[in-house]
N, C-alpha and C positions, 0 to 999 in steps of 0.2 A: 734417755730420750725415748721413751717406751711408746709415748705420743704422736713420733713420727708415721705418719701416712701419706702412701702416693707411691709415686716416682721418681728412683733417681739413677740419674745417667751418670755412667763412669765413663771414662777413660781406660779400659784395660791397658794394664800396660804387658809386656813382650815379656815371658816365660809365665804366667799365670794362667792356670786354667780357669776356666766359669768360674768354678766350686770353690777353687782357691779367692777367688775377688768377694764371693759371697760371703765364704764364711770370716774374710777380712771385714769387711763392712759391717756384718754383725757384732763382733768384737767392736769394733773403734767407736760403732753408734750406738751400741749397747740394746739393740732391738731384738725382739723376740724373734720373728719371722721377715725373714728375704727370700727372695726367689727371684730369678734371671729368667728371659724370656728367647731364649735361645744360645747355644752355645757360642762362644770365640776357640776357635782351635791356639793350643800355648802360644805358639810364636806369631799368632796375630796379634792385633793391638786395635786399639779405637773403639765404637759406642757401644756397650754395654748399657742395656735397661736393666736395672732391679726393685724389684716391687718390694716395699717396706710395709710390715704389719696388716693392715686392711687393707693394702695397695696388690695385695696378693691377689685379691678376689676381680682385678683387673685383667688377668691372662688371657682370660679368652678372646680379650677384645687387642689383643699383641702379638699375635699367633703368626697369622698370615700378611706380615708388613714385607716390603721391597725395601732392598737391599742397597747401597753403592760404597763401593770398594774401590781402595787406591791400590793398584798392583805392580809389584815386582817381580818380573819371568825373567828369568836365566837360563837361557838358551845352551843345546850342546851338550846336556845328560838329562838322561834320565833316572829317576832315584825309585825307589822301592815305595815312598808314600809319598810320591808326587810335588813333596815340598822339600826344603833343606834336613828335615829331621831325619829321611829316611838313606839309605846305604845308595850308593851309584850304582848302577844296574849294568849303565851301558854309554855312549857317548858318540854322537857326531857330528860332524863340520858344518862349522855355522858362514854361509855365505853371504855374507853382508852385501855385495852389489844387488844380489835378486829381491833378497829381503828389504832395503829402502827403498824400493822403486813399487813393491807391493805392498808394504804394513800396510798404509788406510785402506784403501782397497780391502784384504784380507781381515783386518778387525770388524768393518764394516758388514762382510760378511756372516757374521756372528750375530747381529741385531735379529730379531724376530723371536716369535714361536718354535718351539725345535723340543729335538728329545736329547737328552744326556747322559750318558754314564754315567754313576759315582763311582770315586774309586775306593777301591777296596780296603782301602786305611779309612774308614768310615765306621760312625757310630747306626746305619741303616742296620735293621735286621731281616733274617732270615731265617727261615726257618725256630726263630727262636731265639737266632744266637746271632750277635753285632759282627759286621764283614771283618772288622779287624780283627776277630777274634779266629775266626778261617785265615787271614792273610798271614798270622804271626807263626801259625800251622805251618803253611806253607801249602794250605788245602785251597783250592781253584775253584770258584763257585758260581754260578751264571747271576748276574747280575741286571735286573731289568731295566730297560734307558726311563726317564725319569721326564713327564712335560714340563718345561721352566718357559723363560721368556728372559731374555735382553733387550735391554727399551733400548742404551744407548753405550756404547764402548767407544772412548777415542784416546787416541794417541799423547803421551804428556811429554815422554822421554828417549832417547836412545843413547847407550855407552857401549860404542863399540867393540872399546879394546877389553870390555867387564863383559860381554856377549848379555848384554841385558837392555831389555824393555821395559816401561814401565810404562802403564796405561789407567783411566779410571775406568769402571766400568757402574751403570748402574742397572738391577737384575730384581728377577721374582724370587718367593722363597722358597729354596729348596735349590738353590742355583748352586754348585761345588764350583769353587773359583780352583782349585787346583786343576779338576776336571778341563776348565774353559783352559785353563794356561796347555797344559799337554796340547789341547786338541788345538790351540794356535799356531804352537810348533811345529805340530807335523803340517799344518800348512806353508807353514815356512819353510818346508822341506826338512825342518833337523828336530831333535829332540828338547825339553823344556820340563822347569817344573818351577814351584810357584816359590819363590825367594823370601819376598815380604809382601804382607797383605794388612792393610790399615782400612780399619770399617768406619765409616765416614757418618754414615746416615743410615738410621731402621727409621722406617714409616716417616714419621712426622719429627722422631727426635734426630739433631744434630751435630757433629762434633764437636761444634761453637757452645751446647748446653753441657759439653759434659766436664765432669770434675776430676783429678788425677787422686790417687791412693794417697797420693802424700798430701796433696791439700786438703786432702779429707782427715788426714792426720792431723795435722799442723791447724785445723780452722773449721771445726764443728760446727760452729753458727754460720759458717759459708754454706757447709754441708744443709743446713736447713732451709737455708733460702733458695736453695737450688731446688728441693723436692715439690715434682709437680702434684695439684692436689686432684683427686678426682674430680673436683667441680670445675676446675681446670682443664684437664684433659678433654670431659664433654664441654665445652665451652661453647663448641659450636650446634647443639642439641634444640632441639625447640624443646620451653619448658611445661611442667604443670602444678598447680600449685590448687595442695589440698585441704580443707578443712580439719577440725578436729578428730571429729567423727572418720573421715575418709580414711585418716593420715594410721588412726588406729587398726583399721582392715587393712590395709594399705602394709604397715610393719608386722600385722599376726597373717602375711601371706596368700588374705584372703582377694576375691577378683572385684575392681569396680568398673562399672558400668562407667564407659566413656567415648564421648562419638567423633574425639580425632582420629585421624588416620593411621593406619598400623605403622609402627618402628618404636626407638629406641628414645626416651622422655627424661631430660633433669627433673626429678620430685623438688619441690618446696613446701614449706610450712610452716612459714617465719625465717624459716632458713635451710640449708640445704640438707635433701634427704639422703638422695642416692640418685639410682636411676629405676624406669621401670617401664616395661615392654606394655605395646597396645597389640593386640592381636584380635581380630573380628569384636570391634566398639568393648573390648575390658580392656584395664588393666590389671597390671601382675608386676609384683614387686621383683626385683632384679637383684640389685644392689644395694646393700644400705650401712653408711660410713657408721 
């Protein structure tokens, strides 16, 4: 299937890393080049984008998508990375009369503009070298709080007698949901760290489009009709549609004269090209399937 281009959304499923889904997916579809557009931590699960062969050359435009997470917090420890994988550190009492009479309230809280921590089980660098790689040390490193944004966190769940919450949240990228889980807690008065976490939605793609590993096994021509195509993707673009002559400067890189407004243009020319930027009356070839 060497032919495939575009888009396709998985399903991570729960002990897979990125790396791990990619290099599955190149096996089962037989393609040359994948690439994911932001990591899943293992023991998360849900949407996964990966770009298939010339779908590569879409990253830039997948970078900075918002986020929404289904989350599990478990109240009453706290662990060494924040989530289940990590050792128990420490532990305390989780008061459930103060805590249901304030969750909304305190989730609420969380909505806006803010600065964040990451925690130190993180792939951020410093100096050179990824925090976890200081944390595994046992080396303590000053960590800068991070600008994020929370559009909307609300309430789904409570299991009292499991000392757990569970909430959706929808955020900007660069949001650490373990991060947000701790710092819920200690509003709560006790300690927390993030149990499970299911990625629901990046940007525009949704759980509803994505496919799981094993049906991707079991049903390769599903796998097909599922990948979004680049003329797809910009679908909602104003177009431009070139002549011969144009189309030829146009793929050897060269600039043409054109007196729409500057942004980002679907090419045509019989049929579709790519994409290509207007920038003060030229354009400029961008993209080309």
């Amino acid at each position: 299937m060497e032919g495939l281009n575009g888009i396709l959304i998985i399903n991570k499923p729960k002990g897979f890393t990125s790396h791990d889904v990619v290099a599955k997916v190149k096996k089962i579809l037989n393609v040359k080049k994948v690439g994911h557009t932001g990591t899943l931590d293992p023991n998360a699960t849900g949407v996964l984008p990966l770009l298939l062969n010339e779908g590569t050359k879409l990253s830039k435009y997948l970078i900075k998508h918002d986020k929404e997470y289904e989350v599990t917090l478990k109240l009453g420890i706290k662990t060494t990375t924040a989530d289940e994988e990590g050792e128990v550190i420490d532990k305390k009492e989780v008061v459930w009369d103060n805590i249901e009479s304030n969750i909304n309230n305190i989730l609420d809280s969380f909505i806006g503009k803010q600065e964040q921590i990451p925690p130190m089980y993180s792939a951020i660098k410093v100096n050179g070298k990824k925090l976890y790689e200081y944390a595994r040390k046992g080396q303590t490193i000053e960590v800068k709080p991070r600008n994020i944004e929370i559009y909307n966190i609300e309430l789904q769940g409570i299991l009292e007698q499991e000392n757990i919450i569970k909430f959706k949240v929808s955020c900007s990228k660069g949001t650490y949901i373990r991060s947000l889980c701790e710092d819920i807690a200690k509003k709560l008065g006790t300690y927390g760290y993030m149990k499970e976490l299911n990625r629901t939605k990046v940007g525009r793609f949704n759980i509803n489009e994505a496919i799981t590993i094993e049906e991707l096994e079991n049903n390769k021509e599903k796998a097909e009709r599922k990948i979004i195509q680049m003329e797809e993707f910009f679908k909602d673009l104003p177009s431009i549609n070139l002549d011969s002559k144009q189309l030829d400067k146009f793929l050897n890189g060269m600039l043409i004269n054109d007196a729409n407004k500057d942004g980002i243009y679907n090419i045509y020319s019989g049929k579709y090209i790519g994409i290509g930027i207007i920038k003060d009356n030229e354009l400029k070839r961008d993209i080309v399937i």
